[in-house]
NUVO-513238 format. One record per residue (C-alpha): x, y, z; residue number from 1. Coordinates in steps of 0.25 Angstrom, whole numbers, plus 2048, in hexadecimal, padded with zeros to 3 digits. Layout:
BEGIN
rec x->X, y->Y, z->Z, num->NUM
...
end
This chain:
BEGIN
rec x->437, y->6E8, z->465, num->1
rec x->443, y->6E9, z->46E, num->2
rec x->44F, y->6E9, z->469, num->3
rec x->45D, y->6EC, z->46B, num->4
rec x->467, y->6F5, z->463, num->5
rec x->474, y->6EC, z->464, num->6
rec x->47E, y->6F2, z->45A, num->7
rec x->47E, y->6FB, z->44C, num->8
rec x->47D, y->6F5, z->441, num->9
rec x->48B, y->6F8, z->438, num->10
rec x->491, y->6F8, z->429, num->11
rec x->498, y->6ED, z->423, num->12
rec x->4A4, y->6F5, z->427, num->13
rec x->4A0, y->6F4, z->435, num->14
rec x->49A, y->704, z->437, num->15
rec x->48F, y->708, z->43D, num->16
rec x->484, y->70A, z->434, num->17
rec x->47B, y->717, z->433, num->18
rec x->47F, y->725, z->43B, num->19
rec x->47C, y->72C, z->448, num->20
rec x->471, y->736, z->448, num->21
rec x->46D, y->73D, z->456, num->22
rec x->45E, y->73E, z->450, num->23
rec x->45A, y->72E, z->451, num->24
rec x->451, y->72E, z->445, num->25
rec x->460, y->734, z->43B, num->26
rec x->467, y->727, z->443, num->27
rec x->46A, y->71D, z->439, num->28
rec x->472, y->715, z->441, num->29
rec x->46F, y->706, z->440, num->30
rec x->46C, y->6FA, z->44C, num->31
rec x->46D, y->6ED, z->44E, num->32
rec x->461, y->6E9, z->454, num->33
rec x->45F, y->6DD, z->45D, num->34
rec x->453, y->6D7, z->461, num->35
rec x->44E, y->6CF, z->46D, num->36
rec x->44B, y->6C3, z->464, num->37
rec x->45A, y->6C6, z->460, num->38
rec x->459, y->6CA, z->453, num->39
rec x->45F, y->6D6, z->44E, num->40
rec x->45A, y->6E1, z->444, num->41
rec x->462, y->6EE, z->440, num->42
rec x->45B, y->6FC, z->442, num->43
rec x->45D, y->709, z->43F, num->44
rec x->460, y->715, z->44B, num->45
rec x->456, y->71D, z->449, num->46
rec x->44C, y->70F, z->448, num->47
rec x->450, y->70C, z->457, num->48
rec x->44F, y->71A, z->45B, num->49
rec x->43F, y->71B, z->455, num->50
rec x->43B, y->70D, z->45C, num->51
rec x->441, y->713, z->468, num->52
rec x->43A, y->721, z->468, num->53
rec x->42F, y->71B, z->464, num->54
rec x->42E, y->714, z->471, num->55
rec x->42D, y->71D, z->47B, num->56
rec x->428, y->72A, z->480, num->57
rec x->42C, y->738, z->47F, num->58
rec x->431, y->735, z->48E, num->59
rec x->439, y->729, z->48B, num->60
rec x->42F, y->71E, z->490, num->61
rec x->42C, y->712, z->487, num->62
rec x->41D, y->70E, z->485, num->63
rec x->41C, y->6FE, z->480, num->64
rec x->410, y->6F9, z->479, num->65
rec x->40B, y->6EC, z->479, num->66
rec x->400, y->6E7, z->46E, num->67
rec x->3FE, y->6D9, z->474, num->68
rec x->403, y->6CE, z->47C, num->69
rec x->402, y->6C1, z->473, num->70
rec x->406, y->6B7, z->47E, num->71
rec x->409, y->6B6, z->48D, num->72
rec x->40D, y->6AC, z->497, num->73
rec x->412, y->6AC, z->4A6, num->74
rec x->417, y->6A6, z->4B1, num->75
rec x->415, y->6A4, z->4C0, num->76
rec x->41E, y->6B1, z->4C5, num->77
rec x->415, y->6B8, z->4BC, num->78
rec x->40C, y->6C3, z->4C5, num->79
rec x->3FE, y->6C5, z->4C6, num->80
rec x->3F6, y->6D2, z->4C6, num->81
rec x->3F1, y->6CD, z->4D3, num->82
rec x->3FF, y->6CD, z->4DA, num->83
end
């Protein structure tokens, strides 16, 4: 799911919480999350850094998959294999 990191999550004494590590999966820095559907979640650094590697190749490009489209619609712009 899409999401985007929009802040770190702090202490009740308003510091940052976890440390900085230059190996992503030692990070435990922690994020506030947000969500197109706009909810928010917190995760940790190396949590983010996993979901991202785990997208793409070892050349950098990302591979989506798709297990099924469950509905579909369109509209009169929409073009046809034809044109």
């Amino acid at each position: 799911m899409l999401g985007k990191v929009v802040e770190r999550k702090r202490d009740h004494h308003g510091q940052p919480i976890g440390h900085s590590n230059v190996n992503p999966i030692l990070d435990t820095h922690i994020y506030h999350v947000k969500f197109p559907d706009g909810h928010t979640d917190e995760y940790s650094a190396n949590t983010i850094a996993e979901c991202l590697y785990s997208q793409v190749d070892r050349e950098g490009r990302q591979h989506l998959l798709l297990e099924e489209i469950i509905d579909w619609k369109t509209t009169n712009e929409a073009l046809y294999e034809s044109n």
